[in-house]
C-alpha positions as CSV (number, residue, x, y, z in Angstrom):
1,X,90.3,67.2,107.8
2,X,89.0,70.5,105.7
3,X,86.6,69.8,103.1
4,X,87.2,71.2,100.0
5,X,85.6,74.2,100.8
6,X,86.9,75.7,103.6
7,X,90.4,74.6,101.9
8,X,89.3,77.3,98.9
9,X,88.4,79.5,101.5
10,X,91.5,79.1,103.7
11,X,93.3,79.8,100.3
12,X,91.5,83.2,99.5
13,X,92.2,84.3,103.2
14,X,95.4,83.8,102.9
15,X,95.7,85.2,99.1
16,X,94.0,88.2,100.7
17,X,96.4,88.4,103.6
18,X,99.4,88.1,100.9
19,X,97.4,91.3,98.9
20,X,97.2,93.6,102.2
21,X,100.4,92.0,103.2
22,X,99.2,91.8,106.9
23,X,102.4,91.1,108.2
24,X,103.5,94.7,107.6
25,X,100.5,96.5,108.4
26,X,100.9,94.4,112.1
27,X,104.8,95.8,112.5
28,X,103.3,99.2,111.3
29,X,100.2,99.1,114.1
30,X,102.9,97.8,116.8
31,X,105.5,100.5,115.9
32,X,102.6,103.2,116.3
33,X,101.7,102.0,119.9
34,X,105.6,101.9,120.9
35,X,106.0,105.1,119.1
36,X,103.6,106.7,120.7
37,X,104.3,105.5,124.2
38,X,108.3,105.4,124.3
39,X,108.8,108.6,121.8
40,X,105.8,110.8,120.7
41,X,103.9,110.6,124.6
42,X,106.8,109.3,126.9
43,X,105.7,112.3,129.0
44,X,102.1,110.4,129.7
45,X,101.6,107.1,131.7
46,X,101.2,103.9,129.6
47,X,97.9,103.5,130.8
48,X,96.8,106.4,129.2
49,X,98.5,105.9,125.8
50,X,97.0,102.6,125.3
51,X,93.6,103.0,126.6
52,X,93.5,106.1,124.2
53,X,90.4,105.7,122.2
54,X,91.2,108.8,119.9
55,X,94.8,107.0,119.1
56,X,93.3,103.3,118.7
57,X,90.9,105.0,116.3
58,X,94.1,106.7,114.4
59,X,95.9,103.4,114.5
60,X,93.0,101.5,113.0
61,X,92.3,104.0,110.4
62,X,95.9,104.2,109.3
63,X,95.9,100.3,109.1
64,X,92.6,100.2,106.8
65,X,94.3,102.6,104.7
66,X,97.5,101.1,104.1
67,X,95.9,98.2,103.8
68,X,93.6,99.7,101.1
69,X,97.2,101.2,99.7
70,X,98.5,97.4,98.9
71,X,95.3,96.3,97.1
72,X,95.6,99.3,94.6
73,X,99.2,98.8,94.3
74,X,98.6,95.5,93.7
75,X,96.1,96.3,91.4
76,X,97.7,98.3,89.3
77,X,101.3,96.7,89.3
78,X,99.4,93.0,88.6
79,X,101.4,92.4,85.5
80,X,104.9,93.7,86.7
81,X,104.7,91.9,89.6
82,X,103.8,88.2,87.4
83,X,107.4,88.9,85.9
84,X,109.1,90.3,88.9
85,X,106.8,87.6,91.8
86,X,105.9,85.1,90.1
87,X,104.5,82.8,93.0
88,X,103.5,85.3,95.6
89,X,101.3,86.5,92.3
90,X,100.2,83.3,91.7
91,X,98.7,83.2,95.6
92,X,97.6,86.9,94.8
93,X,95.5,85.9,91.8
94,X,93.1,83.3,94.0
95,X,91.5,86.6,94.6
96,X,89.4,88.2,91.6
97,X,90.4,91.9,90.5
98,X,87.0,92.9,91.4
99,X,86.7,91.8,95.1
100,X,90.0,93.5,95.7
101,X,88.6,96.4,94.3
102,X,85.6,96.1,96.7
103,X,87.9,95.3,99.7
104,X,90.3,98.3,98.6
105,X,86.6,100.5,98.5
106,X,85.5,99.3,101.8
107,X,88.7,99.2,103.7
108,X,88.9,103.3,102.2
109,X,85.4,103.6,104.1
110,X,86.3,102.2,106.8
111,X,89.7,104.2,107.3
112,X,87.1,107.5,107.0
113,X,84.5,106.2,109.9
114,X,87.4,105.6,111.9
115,X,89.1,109.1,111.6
116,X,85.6,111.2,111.9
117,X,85.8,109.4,115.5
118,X,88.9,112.1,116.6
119,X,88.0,115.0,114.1
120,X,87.1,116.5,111.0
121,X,90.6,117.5,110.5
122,X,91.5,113.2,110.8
123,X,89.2,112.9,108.2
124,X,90.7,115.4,105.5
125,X,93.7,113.8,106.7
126,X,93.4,110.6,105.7
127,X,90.9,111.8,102.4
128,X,94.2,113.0,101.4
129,X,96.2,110.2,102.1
130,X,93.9,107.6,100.7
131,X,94.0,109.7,97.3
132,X,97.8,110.1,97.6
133,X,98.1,106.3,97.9
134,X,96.3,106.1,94.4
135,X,97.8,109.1,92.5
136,X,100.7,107.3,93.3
137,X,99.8,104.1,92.5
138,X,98.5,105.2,89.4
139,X,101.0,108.0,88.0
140,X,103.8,108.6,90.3
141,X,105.5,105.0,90.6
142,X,106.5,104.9,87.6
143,X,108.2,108.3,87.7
144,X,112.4,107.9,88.7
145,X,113.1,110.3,92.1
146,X,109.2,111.4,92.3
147,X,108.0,107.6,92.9
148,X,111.2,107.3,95.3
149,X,110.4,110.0,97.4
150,X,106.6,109.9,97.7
151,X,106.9,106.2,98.3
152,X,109.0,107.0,101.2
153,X,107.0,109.9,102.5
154,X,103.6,107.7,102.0
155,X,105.3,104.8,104.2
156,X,106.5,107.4,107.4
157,X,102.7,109.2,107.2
158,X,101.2,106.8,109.4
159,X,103.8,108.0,112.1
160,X,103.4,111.8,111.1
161,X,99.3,111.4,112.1
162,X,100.6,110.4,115.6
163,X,103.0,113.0,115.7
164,X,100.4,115.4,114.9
165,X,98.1,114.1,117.2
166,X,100.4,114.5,120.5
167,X,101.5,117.8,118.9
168,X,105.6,116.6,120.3
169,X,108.3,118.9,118.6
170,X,111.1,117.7,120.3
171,X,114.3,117.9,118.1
172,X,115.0,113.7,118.5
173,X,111.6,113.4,117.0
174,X,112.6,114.7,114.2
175,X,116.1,113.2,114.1
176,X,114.3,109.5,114.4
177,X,111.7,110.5,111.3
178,X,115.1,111.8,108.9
179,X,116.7,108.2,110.1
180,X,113.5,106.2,109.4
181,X,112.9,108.2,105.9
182,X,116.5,107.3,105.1
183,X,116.4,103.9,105.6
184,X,112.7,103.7,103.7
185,X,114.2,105.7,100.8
186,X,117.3,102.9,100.6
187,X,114.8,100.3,100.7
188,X,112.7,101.6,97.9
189,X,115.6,102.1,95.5
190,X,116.8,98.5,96.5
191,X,113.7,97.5,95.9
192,X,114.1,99.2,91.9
193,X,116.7,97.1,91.4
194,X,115.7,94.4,92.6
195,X,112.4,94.7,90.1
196,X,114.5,95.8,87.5
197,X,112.8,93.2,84.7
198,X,109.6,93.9,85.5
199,X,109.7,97.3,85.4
200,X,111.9,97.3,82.0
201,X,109.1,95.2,80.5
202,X,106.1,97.4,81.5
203,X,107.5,100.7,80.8
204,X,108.7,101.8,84.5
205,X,110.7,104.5,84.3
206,X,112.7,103.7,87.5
207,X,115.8,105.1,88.5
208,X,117.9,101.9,87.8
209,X,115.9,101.6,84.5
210,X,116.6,105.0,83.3
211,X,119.8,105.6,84.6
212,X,121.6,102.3,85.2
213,X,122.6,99.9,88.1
214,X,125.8,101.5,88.8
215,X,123.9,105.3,89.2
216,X,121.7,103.6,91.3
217,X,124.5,102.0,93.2
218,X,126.1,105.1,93.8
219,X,122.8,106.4,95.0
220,X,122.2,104.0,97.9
221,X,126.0,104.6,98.7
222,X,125.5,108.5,99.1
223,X,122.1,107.7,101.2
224,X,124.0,105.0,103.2
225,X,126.2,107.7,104.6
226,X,123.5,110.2,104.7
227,X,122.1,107.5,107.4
228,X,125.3,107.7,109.6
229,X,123.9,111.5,110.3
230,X,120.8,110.8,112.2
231,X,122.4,107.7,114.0
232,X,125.1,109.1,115.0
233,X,123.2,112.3,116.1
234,X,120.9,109.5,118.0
235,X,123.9,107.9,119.4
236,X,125.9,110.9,121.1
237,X,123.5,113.8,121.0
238,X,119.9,112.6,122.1
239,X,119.4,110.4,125.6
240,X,118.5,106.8,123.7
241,X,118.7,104.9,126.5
242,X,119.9,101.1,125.9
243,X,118.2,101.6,122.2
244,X,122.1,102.9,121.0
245,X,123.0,98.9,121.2
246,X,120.5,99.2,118.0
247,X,122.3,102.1,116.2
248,X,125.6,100.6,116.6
249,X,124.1,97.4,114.8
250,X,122.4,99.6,112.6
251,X,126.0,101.0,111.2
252,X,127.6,97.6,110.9
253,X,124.5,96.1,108.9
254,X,124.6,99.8,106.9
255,X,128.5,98.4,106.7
256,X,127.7,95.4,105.1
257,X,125.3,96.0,102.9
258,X,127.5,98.8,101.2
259,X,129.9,96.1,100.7
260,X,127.5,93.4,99.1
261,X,125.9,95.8,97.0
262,X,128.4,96.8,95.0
263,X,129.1,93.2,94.5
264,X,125.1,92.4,94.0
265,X,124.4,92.3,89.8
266,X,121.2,89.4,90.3
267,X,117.8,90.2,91.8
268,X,118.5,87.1,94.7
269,X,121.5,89.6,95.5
270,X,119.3,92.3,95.4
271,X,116.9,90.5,97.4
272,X,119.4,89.9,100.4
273,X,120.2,93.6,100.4
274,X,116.2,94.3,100.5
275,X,115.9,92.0,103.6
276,X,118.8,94.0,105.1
277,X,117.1,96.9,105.2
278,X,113.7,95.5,106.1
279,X,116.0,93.8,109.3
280,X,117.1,97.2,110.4
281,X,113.2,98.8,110.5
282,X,112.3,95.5,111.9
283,X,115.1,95.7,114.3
284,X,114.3,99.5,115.3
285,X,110.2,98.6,116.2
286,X,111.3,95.8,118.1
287,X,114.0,98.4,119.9
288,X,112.2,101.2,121.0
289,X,111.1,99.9,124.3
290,X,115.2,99.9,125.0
291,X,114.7,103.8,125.1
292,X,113.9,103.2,128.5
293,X,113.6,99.9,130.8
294,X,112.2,101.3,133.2
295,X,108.7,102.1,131.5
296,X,108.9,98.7,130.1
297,X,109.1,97.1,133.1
298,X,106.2,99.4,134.1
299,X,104.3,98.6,131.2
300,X,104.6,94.8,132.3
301,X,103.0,95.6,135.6
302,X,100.3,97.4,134.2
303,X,99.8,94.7,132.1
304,X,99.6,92.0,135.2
């Protein structure tokens, strides 16, 4: 049995964890490493890519500051998200403003150390990303389109550090990135609408808020078949390997939630569409090693 102690600190831990939303961060750090081995390096042997110090150090880095990213966000959206969350808040709260603050300082530090390992240029890097984070925290959120789009550029940055790192310009690169950023920018809108009380009652000027749930419907529509582009290209253009079993799932999921949205007009309606799209990025980290078998079966005898 705990004592009553390590029960309140069991309970910060996890209010922490539910702050820096650890679960996210972890699909983000295994997405890099598969990224990087399957996509951004498939050129380089496995052991190479994962016993890369320089690209643990980015990894890490990029984790402290997303990390650092939720606890300003959290921060600043405390009172939005009390309408909008009302238990995950609740958990949140177990946590005084002023250690989050500390964490969100530290974990910023941190994120710096760990980029000065691979170069000065890492360290602007994330400098820039870590204020980014704030400004848009602070100022840009609450902006319709703006907070949309830098939202969904802030989320795929931890990807473009890689991509700059193994310096790859392959076209399919690219192609993955403009599917990735399509699917993020669908989630963040659904993601408006699903808020859509909260953000009315603290002055968020969101694009459902400012111009309605059916504008914002037609929006997600429009970006919905914007998607088919990339996965299509990804499908018949660019060698996939076994990962096109994903794309075709990705379509009928894209299918469905088209469907269900335009007969969503709740926030648990909303909510289901939100977990849609969070199953198709889910879906795609878990994929990438179908790009090709046959490194994944050498990785698994690396590994033995």
């Amino acid at each position: 049995m705990l004592t009553r102690k390590q029960k309140h600190i069991l309970l910060k831990f996890f209010s922490m964890f539910s702050v820096i939303r650890g679960y996210n961060i972890l699909v983000v750090v295994i997405a890099q490493y598969l990224a990087s081995i399957y996509i951004l390096a498939h050129d380089k042997p496995v052991k190479e890519v994962v016993l890369d110090l320089n690209l643990l150090m980015l990894v890490l880095a990029s984790a402290a500051a997303i990390a650092g990213g939720y606890i300003i966000n959290n921060f600043y959206d405390s009172e939005k998200d009390l309408i909008n969350r009302p238990r995950k808040t609740m958990l949140d709260r177990l946590v005084s403003q002023n250690t989050k603050l500390s964490f969100y300082f530290v974990l910023n530090f941190i994120a710096v150390i760990m980029a000065s390992y691979v170069s000065f240029r890492a360290v602007v890097f994330f400098s820039v990303y870590i204020f980014a984070i704030w400004f848009y925290s602070h100022k840009l959120k609450k902006l319709p389109f703006i907070g949309n789009l830098v939202s969904a550029i802030l989320t795929i940055t931890p990807f473009f550090v890689i991509f700059v790192y193994y310096k790859n310009f392959e076209h399919v690169v690219f192609v993955h990135a403009m599917f990735l950023f399509l699917v993020i920018s669908m989630r963040e809108l659904t993601k408006d609408l699903e808020n859509l009380q909260g953000d009315m009652a603290q002055d968020y000027h969101t694009i459902p808020v400012v111009y309605g749930e059916k504008a914002s419907k037609l929006m997600l529509t429009v970006l919905s078949v914007l998607t088919l582009v990339p996965t299509l290209l990804l499908i018949f253009q660019y060698q996939v390997g076994k990962m096109s079993y994903y794309f075709y799932v990705s379509i009928v999921l894209l299918l469905v939630f088209v469907v269900m949205l335009w007969k969503s007009n709740s926030k648990s309606q909303y909510l289901i569409l939100h977990n849609i799209l969070k199953l198709i990025i889910v879906l795609g980290v878990i994929s990438i090693p179908l790009i090709d078998i046959g490194l994944v079966l050498n990785k698994i005898t690396f590994i033995r």
